[in-house]
C-alpha positions as CSV (number, residue, x, y, z in Angstrom):
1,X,0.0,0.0,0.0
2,X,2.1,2.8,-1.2
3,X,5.4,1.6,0.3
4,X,3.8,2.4,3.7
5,X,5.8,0.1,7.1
6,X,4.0,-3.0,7.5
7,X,3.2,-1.7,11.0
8,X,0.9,1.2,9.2
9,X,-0.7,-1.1,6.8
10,X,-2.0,-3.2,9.7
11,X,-3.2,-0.7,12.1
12,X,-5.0,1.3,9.5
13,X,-6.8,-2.0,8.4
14,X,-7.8,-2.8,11.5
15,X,-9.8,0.6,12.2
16,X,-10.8,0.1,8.8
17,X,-12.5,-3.2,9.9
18,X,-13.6,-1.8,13.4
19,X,-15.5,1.2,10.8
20,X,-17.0,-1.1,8.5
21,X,-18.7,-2.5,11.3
22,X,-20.0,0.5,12.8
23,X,-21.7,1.5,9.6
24,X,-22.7,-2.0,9.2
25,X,-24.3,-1.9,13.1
26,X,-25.9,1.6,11.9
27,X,-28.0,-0.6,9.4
28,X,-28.7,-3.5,11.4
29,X,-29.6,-2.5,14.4
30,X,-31.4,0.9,13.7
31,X,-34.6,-0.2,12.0
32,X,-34.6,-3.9,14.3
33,X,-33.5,-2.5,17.6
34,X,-33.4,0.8,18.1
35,X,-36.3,1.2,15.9
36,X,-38.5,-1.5,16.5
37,X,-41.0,0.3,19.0
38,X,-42.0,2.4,15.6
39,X,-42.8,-0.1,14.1
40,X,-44.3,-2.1,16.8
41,X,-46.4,0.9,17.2
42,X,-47.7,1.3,13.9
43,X,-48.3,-2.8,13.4
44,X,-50.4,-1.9,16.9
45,X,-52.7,0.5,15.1
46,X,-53.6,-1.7,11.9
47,X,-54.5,-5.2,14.1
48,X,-55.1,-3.8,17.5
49,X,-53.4,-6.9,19.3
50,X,-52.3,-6.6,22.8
51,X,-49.1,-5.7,23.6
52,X,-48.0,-8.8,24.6
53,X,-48.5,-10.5,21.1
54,X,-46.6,-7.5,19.4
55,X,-43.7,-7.1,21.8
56,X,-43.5,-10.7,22.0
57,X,-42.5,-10.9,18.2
58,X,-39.1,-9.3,19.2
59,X,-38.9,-12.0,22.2
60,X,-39.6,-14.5,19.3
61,X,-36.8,-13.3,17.0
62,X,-34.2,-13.3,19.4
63,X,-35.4,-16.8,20.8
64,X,-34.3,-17.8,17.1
65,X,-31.5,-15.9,17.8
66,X,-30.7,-17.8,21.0
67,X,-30.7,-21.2,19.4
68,X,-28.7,-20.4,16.5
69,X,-26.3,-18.3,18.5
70,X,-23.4,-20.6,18.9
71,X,-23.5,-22.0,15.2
72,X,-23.5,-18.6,14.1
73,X,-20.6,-18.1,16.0
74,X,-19.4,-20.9,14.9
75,X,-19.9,-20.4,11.4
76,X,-18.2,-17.0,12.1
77,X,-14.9,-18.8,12.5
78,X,-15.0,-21.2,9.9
79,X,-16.4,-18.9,6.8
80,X,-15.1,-15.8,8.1
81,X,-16.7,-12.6,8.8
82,X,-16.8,-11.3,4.9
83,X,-19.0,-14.3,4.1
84,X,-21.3,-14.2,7.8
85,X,-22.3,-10.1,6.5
86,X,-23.2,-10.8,2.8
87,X,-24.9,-14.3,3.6
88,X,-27.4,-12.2,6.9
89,X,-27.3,-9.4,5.6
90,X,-29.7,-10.9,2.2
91,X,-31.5,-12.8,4.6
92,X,-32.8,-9.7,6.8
93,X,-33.7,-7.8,3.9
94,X,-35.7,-11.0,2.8
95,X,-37.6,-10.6,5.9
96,X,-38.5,-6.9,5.8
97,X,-40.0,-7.7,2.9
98,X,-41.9,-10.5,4.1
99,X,-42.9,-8.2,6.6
100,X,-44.1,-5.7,4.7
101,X,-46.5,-8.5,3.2
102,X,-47.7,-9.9,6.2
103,X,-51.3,-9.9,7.2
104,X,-51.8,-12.3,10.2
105,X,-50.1,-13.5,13.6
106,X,-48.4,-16.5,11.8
107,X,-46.6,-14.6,9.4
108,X,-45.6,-11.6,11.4
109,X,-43.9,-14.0,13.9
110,X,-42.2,-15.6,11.4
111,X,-41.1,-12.5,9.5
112,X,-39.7,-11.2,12.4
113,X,-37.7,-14.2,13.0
114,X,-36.4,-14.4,9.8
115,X,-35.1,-10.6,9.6
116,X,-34.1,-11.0,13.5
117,X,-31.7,-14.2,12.3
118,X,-30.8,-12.5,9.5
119,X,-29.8,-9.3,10.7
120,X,-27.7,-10.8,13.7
121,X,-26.3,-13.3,11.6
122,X,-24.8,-10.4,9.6
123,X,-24.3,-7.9,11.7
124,X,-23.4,-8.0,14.8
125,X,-21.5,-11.2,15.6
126,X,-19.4,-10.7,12.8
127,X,-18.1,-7.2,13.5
128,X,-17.2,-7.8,16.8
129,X,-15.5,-11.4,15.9
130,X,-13.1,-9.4,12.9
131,X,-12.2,-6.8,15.3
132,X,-11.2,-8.9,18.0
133,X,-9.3,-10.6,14.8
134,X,-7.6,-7.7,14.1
135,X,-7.4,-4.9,17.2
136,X,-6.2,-7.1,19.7
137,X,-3.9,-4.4,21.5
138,X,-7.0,-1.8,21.2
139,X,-10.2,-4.0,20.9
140,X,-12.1,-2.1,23.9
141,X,-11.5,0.9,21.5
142,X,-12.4,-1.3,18.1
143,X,-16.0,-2.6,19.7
144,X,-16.5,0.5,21.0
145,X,-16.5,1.7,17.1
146,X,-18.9,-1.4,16.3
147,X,-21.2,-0.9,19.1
148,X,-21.2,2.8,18.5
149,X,-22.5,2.1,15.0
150,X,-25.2,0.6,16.6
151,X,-26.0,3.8,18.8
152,X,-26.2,5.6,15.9
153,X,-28.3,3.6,13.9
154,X,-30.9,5.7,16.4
155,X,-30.3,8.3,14.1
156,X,-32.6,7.0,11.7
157,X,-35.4,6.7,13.7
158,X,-37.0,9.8,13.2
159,X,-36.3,9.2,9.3
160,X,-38.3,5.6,10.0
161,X,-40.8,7.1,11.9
162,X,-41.4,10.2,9.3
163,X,-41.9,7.1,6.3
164,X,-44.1,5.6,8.8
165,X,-46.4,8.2,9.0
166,X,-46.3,9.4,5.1
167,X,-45.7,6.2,3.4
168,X,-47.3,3.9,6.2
169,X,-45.1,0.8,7.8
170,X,-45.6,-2.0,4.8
171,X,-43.8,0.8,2.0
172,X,-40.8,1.6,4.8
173,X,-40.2,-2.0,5.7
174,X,-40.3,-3.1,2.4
175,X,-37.6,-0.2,1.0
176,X,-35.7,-1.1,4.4
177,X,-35.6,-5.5,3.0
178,X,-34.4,-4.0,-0.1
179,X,-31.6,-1.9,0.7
180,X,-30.4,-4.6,2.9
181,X,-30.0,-6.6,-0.6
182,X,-28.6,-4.1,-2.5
183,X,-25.8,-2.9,0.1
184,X,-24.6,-6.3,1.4
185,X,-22.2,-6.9,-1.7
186,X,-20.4,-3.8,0.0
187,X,-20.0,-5.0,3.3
188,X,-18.7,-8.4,1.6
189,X,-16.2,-6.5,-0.1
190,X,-14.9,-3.9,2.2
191,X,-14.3,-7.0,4.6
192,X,-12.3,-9.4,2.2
193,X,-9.7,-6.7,1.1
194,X,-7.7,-8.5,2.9
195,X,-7.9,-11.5,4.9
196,X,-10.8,-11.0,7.1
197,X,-11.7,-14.8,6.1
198,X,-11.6,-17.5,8.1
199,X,-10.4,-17.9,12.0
200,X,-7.5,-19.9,10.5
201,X,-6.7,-17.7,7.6
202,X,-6.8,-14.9,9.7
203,X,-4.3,-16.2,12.3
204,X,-2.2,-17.3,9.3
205,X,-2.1,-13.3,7.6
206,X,-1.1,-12.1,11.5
207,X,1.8,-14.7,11.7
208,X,3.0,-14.1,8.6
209,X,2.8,-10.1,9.0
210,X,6.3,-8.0,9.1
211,X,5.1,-6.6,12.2
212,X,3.9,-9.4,14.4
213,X,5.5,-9.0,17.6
214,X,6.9,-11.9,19.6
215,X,4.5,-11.2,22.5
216,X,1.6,-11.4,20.2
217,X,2.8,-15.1,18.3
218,X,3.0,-16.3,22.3
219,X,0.0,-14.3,23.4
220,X,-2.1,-16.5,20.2
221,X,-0.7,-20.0,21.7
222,X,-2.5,-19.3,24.9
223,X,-6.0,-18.7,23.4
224,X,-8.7,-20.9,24.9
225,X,-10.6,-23.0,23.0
226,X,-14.7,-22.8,23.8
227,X,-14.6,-25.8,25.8
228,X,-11.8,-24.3,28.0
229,X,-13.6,-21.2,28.4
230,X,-16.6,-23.0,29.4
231,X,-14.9,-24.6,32.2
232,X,-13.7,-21.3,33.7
233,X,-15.8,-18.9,36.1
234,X,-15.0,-15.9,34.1
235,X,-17.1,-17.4,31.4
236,X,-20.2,-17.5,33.5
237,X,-20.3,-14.6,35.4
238,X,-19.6,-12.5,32.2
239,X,-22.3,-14.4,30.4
240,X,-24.6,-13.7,33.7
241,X,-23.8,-9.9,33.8
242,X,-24.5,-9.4,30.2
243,X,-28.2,-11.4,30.4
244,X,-29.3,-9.5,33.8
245,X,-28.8,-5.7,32.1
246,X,-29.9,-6.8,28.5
247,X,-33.1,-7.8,29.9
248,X,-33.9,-3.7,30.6
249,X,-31.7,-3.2,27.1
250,X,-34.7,-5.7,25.0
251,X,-37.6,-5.0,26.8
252,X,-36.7,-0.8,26.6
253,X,-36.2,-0.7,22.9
254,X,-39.4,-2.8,22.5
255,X,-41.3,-0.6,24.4
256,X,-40.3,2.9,24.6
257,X,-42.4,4.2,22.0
258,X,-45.3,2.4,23.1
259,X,-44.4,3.6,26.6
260,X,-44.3,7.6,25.5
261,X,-47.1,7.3,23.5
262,X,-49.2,6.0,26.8
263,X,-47.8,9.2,28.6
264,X,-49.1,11.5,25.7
265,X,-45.6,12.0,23.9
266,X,-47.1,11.5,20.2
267,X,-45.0,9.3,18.0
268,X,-43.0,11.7,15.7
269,X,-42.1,13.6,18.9
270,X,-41.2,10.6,20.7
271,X,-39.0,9.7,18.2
272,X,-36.7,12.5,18.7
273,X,-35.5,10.8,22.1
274,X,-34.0,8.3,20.1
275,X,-31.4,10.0,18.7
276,X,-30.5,11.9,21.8
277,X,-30.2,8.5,23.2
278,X,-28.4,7.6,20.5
279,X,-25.8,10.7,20.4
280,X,-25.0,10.5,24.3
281,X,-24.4,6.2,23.9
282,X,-22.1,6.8,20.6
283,X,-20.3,9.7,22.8
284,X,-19.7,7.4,26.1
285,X,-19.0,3.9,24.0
286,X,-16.1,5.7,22.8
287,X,-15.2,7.1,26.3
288,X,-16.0,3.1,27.6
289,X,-13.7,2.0,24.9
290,X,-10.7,4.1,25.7
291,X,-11.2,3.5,29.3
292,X,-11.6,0.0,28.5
293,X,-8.1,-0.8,26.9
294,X,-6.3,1.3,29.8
295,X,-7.8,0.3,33.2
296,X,-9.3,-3.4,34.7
297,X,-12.7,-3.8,32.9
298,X,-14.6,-5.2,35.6
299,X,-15.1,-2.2,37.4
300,X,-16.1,0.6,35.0
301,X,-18.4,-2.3,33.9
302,X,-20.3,-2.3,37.2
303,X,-20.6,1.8,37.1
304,X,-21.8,2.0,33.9
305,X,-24.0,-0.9,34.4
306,X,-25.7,0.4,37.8
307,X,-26.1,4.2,35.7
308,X,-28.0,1.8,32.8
309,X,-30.5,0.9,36.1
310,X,-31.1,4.6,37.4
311,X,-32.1,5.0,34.1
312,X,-35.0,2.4,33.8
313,X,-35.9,3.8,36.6
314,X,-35.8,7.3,35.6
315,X,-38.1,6.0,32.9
316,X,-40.8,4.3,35.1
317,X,-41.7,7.6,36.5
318,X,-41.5,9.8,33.2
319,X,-44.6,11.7,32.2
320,X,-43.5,14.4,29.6
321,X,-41.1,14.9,27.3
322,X,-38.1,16.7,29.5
323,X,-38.3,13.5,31.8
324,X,-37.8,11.3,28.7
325,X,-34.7,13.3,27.6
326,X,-33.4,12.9,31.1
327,X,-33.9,9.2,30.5
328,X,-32.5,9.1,27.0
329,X,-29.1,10.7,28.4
330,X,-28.5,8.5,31.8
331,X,-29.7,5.8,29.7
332,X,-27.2,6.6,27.1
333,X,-24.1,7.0,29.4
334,X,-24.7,3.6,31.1
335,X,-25.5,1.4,28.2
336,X,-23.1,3.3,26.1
337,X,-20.2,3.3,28.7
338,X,-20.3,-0.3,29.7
339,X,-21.3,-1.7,25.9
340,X,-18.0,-2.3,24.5
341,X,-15.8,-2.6,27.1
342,X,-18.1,-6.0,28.6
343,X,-17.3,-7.5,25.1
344,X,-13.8,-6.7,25.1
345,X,-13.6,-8.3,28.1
346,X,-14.0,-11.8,26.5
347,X,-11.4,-11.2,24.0
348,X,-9.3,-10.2,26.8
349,X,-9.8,-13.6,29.0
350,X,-10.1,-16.1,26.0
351,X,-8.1,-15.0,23.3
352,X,-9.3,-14.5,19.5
353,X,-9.1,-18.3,17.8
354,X,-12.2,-19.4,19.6
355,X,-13.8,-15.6,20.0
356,X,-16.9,-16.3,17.4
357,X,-17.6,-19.6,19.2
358,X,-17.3,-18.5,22.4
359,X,-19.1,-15.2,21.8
360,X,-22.2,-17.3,20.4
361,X,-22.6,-20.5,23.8
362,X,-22.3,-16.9,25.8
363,X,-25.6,-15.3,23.3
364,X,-27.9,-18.5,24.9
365,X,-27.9,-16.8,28.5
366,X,-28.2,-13.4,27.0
367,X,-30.3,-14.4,23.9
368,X,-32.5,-15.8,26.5
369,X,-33.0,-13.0,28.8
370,X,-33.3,-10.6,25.7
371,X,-35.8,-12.9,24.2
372,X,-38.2,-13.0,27.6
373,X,-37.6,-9.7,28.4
374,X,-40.1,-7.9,25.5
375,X,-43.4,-10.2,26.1
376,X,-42.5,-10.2,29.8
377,X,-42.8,-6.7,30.2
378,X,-45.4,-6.5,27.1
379,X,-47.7,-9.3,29.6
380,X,-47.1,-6.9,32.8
381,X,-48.5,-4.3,31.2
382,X,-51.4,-6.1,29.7
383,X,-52.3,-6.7,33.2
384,X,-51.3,-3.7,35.3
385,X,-52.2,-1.5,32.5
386,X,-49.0,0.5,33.3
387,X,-44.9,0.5,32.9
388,X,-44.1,1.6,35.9
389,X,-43.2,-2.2,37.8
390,X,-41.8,-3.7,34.8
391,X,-39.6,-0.9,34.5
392,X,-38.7,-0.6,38.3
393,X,-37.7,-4.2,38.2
394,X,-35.6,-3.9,35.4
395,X,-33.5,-1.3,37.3
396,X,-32.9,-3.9,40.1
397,X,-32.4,-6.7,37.4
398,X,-29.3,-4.0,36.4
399,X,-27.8,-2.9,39.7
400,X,-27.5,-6.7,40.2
401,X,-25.8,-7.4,37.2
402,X,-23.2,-4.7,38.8
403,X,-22.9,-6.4,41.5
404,X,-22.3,-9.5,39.7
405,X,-19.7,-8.3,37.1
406,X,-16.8,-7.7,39.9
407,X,-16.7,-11.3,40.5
408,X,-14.8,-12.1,36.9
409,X,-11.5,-12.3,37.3
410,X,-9.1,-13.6,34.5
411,X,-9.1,-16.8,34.0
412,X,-5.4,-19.1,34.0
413,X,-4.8,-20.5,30.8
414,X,-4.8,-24.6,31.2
415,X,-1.7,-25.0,30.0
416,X,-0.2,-23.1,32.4
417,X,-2.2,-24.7,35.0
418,X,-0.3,-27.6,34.4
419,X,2.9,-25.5,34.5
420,X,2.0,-23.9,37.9
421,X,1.0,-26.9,39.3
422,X,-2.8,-25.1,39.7
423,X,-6.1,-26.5,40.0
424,X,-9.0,-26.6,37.5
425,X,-9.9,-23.4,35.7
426,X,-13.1,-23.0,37.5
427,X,-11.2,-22.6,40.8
428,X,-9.6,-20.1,39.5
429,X,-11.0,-17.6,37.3
């Protein structure tokens, strides 16, 4: 590349992968998860079901999501990341457009499912599992880029909810399952300039780099494989901290909308706490990030975490619009903060060979707190007729999870168990 040091060449592609999957996160994540109370919304107004049955679809998708977690991890590390974005990527799109066709419960569950598979299938396990690939000195930083794209994609809410209300849902879902098509061959591309294929081709092109320092080469040796990492603490207290506070992070963006709307915020207006939600996250995931790759993790983890809580709570009480933009900012600086830096943390404890695998056994706890969490809260408020104790136990669900976090310690390597004489990794981590 111009003659530049090999050192140069691998840095810059490495933010260059940790960008692509922002802008990748921006599209999957802002019309399925930071937008989804639009259209949940809108789908509420055509068939007048409860909101059980509606938020329950996004419980239903990530279910799916749940199941096929680990093989899409999996599938990560032997097809590569490249493959994983333009393979999901035409799958979601697929399913906006079934959705935009649907006219029954049947086939708006299984829309939803398909898009919901889809979309995480290319999106989000992907970026993170190239970036921990390739920014392993600065992959608190890297996520924070990836998760930050997802932040943003609250941007286009507003934009969503304006072709809601002057196109109607079926015309913006269906233009959302097509763009999805038409933009995937980029992603493919931008990801297979070089290397980002396979787990094995990838730790081949970082051995076989110029600049690959001795510390890294020994640093790769001592990678665990996922049924090391299952074996270790770390593994499940992680995994347990990231299912208690996504529980308020599903249910939330499920309901918000439907939430503000109850309090007399109307939709377009609503909307606009989105990206203020949005703007603050992106601005503390890159804080998170940097503070991330310079202190130990565990404990800005359990700050941000217990500031994610105060925000549900926050939100139980709001009845107008300045106490939802109070929300939308403590909201933002806890879910933002401790985002990328709880991700990084695996890389950190298990290495990179295994990340995709590992990454997807720990997305069946958290898929399956994320996949309760919408019809959960969606059946509370079918019977209570308000928000306000779903919402006030989703703030304890997160100040546990803080408490939680500051129990994972690194975990020994089992090879230098053996070395050291130490018992099993689960006694240890």
């Amino acid at each position: 590349m111009f003659g530049l040091p090999g050192r140069i060449r691998r840095v810059s592609y490495g933010w260059w992968v940790a960008v692509t999957g922002g802008l990748n996160m921006i599209f999957t994540s802002g019309p399925t998860f930071q937008g989804s109370s639009a259209i949940f919304l809108a789908v509420e107004g055509e068939f007048g079901w409860s909101r059980a049955v509606i938020g329950g679809v996004a419980s239903f998708g990530r279910f799916g999501g749940t199941l096929f977690g680990p093989l899409e991890g999996f599938l990560t590390d032997r097809f590569g990341p490249a493959k994983m974005m333009l393979f999901g990527m035409t799958g979601g799109g697929i399913g906006f457009i079934f959705l935009s066709q649907v006219h029954g419960i049947f086939t708006y569950y299984a829309a939803f499912l398909l898009l919901s598979l889809g979309f995480s299938m290319g999106g989000f396990v992907p970026s993170i599992v190239a970036v921990n690939h390739w920014l392993p000195k600065r992959r608190a930083t890297g996520i924070a880029i990836v998760v930050g794209g997802s932040s943003l994609g609250g941007l286009v809410v507003p934009a969503l909810a304006w072709g809601i209300d002057a196109h109607g849902w079926r015309t913006t879902v269906f233009w959302i399952g097509v763009i999805s098509i038409v933009i995937s061959p980029f992603f493919y591309w931008a990801l297979s300039r070089r290397g980002s294929g396979s787990a094995r081709e990838l730790a081949h092109d970082r051995r076989t780099s110029e600049t690959e320092t001795e510390s890294d080469l020994a640093g790769s040796d001592l990678d665990f494989t996922a049924r090391e990492a299952l074996r270790t603490r770390a593994f499940w207290v992680i995994s347990g901290t990231h299912s208690l506070v996504n529980f308020s992070t599903a249910a939330i963006s499920a309901h918000l909308l439907l939430h503000l709307n109850d309090v007399g915020i109307k939709p377009v207006t609503a909307a606009t706490i989105i990206p203020v939600m949005a703007v603050v996250a992106f601005t503390f995931q890159m804080a998170g990030g940097f503070i991330g790759d310079k202190f130990p993790k565990q404990y800005p983890i359990s700050i941000f975490t217990a500031i994610q809580g105060i925000g549900a709570l926050i939100l139980a009480f709001t009845t107008n619009y300045p106490m939802a933009i109070l929300f939308a900012i403590v909201w933002g600086i806890g879910f933002g903060g401790r985002t990328p830096i709880l991700h990084a943390m695996r890389g950190d404890y298990f290495g990179s060979k295994a990340f995709g695998t590992i990454l997807g056994l720990s997305s069946v706890m958290m898929g399956a707190s994320m996949s309760a969490a919408p019809f959960v809260v969606g059946l509370t408020f079918d019977i209570q007729g308000t928000y306000k104790g779903a919402f006030i136990g989703l703030a304890f669900l997160a100040w546990g999870a803080s408490i939680l976090i500051l129990f994972a310690t690194k975990p020994m390597h089992p090879s230098l168990q053996e070395t050291a004489g130490a018992p099993p990794a689960i006694t240890k981590a």
